[in-house]
GUMI-505819 format. One record per residue (C-alpha): residue in one letter; x, y, z. Coordinates in steps of 0.001 Angstrom, whole numbers, plus 500000, padded with zeros to 6 digits. Layout:
<pts>
AXYZ ...
</pts>
This chain:
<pts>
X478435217564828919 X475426215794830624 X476345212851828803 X480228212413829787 X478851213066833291 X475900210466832909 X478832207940831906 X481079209016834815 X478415208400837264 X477839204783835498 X481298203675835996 X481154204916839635 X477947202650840049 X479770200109838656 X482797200128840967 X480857200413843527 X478740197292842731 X481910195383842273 X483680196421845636 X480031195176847306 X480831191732846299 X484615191508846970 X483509193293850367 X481076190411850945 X483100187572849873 X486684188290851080 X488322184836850310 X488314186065846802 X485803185748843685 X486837185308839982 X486163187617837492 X483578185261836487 X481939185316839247 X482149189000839285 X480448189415836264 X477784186863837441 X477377188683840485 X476543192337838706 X475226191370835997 X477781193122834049 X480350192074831360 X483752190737832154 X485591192790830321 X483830195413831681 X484885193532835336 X488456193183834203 X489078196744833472 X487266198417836427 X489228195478838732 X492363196867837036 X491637200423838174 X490863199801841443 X494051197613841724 X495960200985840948 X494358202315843825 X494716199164845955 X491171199047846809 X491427195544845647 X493827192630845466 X493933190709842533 X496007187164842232 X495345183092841396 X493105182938844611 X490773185726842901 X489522189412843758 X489942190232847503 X489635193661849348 X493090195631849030 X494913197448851910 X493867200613850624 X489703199626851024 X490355198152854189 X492325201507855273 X489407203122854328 X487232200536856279 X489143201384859325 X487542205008859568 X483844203162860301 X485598201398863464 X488718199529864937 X490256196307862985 X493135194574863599 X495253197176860750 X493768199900863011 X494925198879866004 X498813198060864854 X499127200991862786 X500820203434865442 X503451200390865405 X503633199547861885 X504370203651861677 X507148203344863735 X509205200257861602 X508246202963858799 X509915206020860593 X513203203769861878 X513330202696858445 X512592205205855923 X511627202061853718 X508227200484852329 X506719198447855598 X503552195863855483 X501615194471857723 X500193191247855855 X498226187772856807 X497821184430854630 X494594184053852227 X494682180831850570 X498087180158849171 X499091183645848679 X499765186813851026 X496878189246851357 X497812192939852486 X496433194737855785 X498355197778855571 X501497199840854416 X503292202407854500 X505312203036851457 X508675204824850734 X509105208073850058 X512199207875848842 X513174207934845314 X514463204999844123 X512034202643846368 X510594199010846535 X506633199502845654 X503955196846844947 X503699195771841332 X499876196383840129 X498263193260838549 X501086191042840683 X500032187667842711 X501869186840845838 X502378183902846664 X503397183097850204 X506817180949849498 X507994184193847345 X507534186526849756 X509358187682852985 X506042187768855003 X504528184536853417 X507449182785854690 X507025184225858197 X503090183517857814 X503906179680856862 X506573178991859345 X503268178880861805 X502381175705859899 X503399172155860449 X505827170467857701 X502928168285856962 X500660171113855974 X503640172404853756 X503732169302851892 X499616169282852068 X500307173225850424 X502600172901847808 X503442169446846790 X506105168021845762 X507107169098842339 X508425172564841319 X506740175676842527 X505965178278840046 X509067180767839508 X508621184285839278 X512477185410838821 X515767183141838242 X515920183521842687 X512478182035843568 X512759179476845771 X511602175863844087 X510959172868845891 X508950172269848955 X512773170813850855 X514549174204850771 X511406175722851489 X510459173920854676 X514172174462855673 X514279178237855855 X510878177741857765 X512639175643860492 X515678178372860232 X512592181635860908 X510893179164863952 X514091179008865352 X514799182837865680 X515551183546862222 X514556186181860022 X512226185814856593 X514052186649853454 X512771187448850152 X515967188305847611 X514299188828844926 X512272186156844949 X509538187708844083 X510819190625841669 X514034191587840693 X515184194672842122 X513463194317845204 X514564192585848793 X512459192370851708 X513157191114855626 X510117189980857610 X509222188245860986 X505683186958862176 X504282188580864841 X501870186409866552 X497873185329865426 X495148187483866738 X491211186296866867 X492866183468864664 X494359185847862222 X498342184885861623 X500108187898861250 X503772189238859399 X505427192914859067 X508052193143856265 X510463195667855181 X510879196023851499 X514184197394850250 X515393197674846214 X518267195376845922 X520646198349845448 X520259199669849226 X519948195825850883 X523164195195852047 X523603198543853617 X520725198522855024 X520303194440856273 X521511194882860205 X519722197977860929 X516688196678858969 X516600193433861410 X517362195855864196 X514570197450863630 X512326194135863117 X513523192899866174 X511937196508868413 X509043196681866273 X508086192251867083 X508290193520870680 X506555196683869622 X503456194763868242 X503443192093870963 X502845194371873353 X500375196092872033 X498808192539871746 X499359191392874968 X500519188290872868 
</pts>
């Protein structure tokens, strides 16, 4: 018995070690790295990495190991972050709603998590565990990047084909930059299924605070999206004004 809770206590220890560095180095760190950095195995890495991805205590994707919405929730009990402060909002887009909500901002090429709320109903849009996000895929990467100059698009992505995660991703930097110049005019961010099938999501930036570039989202399964669209943007539209405010952007 001593021994099963010897090993529990080891893997704890080991977590714990591993969330230090990702804490410490939130632009992301390779498994590599990880392993470097604790001095333990990578496939020891990889599989408690994995575990705490279930949990969302971290973030996992091509721009490495980053803190997950669910560690900085916990982070936000020591003291006030921006997550903190727009969570009475972000609540409210959840209650109009009744649908999975996120409040995200841009790390590297990909979107990085600062909070959610997620659906309690049953058939419902969730994250996928072990997923990367890039921003062009997603309804609040879009809404992040339309902050960015066409030039820093380009600078971004390129000009061949972006990587495709379903038959709907968008591909080329062109159609890209022009439903950026549709969201800076007014428009909404859309993600149908872009990034996985079965799954639709609405978004709209919401300003930069202390330099960080912010986007909410609504994620709907495909099956409840058209029903749902207008009251969805409705909603968007209070909840922009909503975190503005509270902003004083």
């Amino acid at each position: 018995m001593k021994q099963n809770s010897d090993k529990g206590i080891q893997v704890i220890s080991r977590a714990a070690s591993i969330l230090r560095e990702v804490v410490s180095n939130p632009d992301g760190l390779s498994l590599g790295q990880l392993a470097l950095a604790t001095g333990l195995a990578r496939s020891t890495v990889q599989r408690i990495v994995d575990s705490l991805e279930t949990e969302f205590l971290v973030q996992a994707g091509t721009g490495g190991v980053r803190p997950g919405w669910g560690l900085r929730r916990l982070g936000d009990l020591a003291g006030p972050s921006i997550a903190s402060e727009l969570r009475p909002q972000l609540f409210r887009l959840f209650e109009a709603t009744g649908e999975t909500v996120d409040l995200s901002t841009f790390a590297g090429k990909e979107v990085l998590f600062l909070d959610r709320f997620l659906s309690q109903q049953s058939v419902r849009a969730i994250p996928d565990v072990g997923a990367h996000y890039p921003a062009y895929a997603m309804a609040t990467g879009k809404a992040l990047l339309a902050g960015f100059g066409n030039d820093q698009i380009v600078h971004l992505y390129g000009q061949g084909m972006m990587e495709r995660l379903t038959p709907l991703t968008i591909q080329t930097v062109d159609k890209l930059i022009a439903q950026l110049d549709e969201i800076r005019a007014g428009s909404f961010a859309y993600d149908i299924e872009e990034h996985a099938l079965g799954s639709c999501a609405i978004g709209l930036p919401i300003g930069t605070f202390n330099g960080t570039p912010l986007a909410v989202s609504v994620v709907v399964p495909t099956e409840r999206y058209t029903l749902q669209k207008k009251s969805i943007e409705r909603a968007l539209r209070i909840a922009a004004c909503d975190f503005a405010q509270r902003l004083n952007f």
